[in-house]
Kinemage of the C-alpha trace (Angstrom):
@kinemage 1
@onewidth
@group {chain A} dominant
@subgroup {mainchain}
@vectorlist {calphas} color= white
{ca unk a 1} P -3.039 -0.064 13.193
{ca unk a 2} L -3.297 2.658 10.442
{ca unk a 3} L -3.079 1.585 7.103
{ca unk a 4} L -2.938 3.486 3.536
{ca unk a 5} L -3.838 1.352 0.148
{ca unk a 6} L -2.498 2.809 -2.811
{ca unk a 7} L -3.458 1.676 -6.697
{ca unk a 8} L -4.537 3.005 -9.811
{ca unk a 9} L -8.076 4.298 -10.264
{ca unk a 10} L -8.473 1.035 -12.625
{ca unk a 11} L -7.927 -0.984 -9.142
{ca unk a 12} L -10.682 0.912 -7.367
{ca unk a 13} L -13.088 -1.867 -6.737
{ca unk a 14} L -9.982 -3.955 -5.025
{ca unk a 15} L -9.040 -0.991 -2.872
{ca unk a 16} L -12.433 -0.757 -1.420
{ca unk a 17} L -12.988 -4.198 -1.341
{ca unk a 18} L -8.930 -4.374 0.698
{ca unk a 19} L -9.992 -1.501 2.666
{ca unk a 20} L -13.182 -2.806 4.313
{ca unk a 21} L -11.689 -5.797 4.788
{ca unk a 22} L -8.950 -4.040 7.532
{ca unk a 23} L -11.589 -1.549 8.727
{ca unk a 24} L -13.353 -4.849 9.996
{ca unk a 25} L -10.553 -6.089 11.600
{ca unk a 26} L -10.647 -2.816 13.849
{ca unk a 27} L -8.110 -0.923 11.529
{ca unk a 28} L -7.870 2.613 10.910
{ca unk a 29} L -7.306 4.382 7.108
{ca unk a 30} L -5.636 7.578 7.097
{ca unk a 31} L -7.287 8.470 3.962
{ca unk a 32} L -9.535 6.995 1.368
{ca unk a 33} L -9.188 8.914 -1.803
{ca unk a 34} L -11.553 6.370 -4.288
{ca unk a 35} L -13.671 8.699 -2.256
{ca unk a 36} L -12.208 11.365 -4.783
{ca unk a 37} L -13.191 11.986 -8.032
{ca unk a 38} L -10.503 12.957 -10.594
{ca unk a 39} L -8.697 16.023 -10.091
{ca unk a 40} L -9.851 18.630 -13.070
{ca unk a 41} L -7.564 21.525 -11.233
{ca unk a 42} L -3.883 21.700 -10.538
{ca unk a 43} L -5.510 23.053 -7.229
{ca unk a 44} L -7.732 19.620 -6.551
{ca unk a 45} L -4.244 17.612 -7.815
{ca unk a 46} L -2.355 19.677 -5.153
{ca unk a 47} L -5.244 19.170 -2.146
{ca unk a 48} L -4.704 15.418 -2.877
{ca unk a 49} L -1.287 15.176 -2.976
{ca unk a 50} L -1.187 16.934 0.581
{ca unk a 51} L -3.343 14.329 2.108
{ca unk a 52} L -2.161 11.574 0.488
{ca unk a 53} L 1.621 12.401 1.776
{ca unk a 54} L 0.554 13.136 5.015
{ca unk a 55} L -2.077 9.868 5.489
{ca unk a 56} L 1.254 7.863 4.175
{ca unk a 57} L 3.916 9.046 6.695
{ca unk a 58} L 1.347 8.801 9.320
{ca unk a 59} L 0.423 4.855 8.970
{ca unk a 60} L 1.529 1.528 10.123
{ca unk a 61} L 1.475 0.026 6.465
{ca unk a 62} L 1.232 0.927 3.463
{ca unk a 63} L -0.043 -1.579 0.682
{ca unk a 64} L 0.698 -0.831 -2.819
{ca unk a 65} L -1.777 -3.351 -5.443
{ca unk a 66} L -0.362 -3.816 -8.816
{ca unk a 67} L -0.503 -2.696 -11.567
{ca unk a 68} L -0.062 0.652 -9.895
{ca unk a 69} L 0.261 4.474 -12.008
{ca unk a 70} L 2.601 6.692 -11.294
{ca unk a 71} L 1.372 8.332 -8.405
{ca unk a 72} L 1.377 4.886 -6.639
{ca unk a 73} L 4.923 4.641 -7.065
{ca unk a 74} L 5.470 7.781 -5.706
{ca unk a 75} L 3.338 6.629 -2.699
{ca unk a 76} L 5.958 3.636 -2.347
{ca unk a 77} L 8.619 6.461 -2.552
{ca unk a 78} L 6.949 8.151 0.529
{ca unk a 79} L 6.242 5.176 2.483
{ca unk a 80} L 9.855 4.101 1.722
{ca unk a 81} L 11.114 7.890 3.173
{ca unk a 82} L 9.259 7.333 6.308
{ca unk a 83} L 10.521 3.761 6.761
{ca unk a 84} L 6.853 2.711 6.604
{ca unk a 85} L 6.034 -0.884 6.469
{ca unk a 86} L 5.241 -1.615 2.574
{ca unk a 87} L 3.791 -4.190 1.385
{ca unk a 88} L 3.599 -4.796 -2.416
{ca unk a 89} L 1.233 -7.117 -4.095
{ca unk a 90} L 0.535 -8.154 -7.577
{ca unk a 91} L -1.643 -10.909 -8.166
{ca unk a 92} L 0.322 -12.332 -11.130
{ca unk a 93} L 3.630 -11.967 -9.384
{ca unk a 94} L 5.503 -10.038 -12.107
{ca unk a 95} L 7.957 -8.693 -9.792
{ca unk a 96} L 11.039 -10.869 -11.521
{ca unk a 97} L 9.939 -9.483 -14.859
{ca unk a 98} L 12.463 -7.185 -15.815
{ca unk a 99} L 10.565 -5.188 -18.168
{ca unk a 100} L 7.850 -4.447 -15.703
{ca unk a 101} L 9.685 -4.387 -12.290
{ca unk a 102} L 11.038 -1.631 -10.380
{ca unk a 103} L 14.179 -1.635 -8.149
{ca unk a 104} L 12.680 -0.592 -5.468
{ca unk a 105} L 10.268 -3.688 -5.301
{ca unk a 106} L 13.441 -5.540 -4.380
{ca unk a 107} L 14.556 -3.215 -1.065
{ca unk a 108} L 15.100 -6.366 1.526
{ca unk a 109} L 12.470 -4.468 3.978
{ca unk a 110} L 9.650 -4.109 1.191
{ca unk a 111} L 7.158 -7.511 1.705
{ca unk a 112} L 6.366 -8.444 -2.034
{ca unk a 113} L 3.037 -10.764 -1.342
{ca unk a 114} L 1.566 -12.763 -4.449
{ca unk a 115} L -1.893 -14.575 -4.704
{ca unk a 116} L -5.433 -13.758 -4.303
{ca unk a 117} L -6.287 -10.408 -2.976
{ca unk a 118} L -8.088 -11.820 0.125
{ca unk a 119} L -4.845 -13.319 1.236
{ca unk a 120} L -3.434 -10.307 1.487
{ca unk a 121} L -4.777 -8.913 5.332
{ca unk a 122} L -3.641 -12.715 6.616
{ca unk a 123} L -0.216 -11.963 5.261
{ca unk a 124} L 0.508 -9.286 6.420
{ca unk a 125} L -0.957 -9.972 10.044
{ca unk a 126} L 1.684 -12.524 9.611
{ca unk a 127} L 4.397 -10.267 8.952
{ca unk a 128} L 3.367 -8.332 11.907
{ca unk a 129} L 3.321 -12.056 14.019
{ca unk a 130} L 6.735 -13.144 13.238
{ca unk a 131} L 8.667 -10.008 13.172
{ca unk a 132} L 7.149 -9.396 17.019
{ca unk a 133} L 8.389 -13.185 17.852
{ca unk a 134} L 11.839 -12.011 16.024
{ca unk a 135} L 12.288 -8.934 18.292
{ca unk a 136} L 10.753 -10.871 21.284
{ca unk a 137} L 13.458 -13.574 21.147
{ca unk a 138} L 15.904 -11.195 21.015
């Protein structure tokens, strides 16, 4: 499956660490921008956005880690447009905090996962497990 991972540039070390992990697993990532240094150009910001959008709408899943900047959440607004899977995860599972929380963490087809970050490729092979049994059974 194609996957994107999106975070904050503070979260770097967990993206790589959550991206090798589905690479291994014979996973493909539409686009790895802690490959990217900052943008210094409106230009550079611009390139970026273009291939972020496009790797988004063009994988399986999309996994958000928390806490997430801006342009995350704009990711999750992308992903969300192109009815990609999502999959939300923040280790201290803040997502009933109402100060912190967004309403669109709460959409009944975005997976909120909680816990270590090396749970998170199990759980969501899970997901992909029982919603194929679901359909199946149909």
């Amino acid at each position: 499956m194609k996957f994107y991972i999106g975070s904050g540039f503070y979260n770097i070390n967990h993206v790589r660490q959550l991206r090798d992990h589905f690479i291994a697993q014979g996973h493909t990532h539409t686009y790895d921008w802690t490959m990217n240094e900052r943008a210094a150009t409106i230009e550079d910001l611009r390139d970026i956005g273009a291939k972020e959008y496009e790797a988004i709408r063009t994988s399986d899943f999309v996994v958000i880690l928390l806490p997430a900047g801006k342009s995350s959440h704009v990711e999750l607004g992308i992903a969300l447009g192109a009815d990609v899977s999502l999959f939300i995860h923040d280790a201290a599972n803040r997502f009933d905090d109402f100060e912190t929380t967004s309403t669109f963490y709460h959409l009944p087809h975005v997976i909120k996962l909680t816990g270590p970050l090396e749970d998170i490729p199990s759980c969501i092979a899970a997901h992909y497990v029982t919603s194929y049994v679901k359909q199946d059974s149909l």
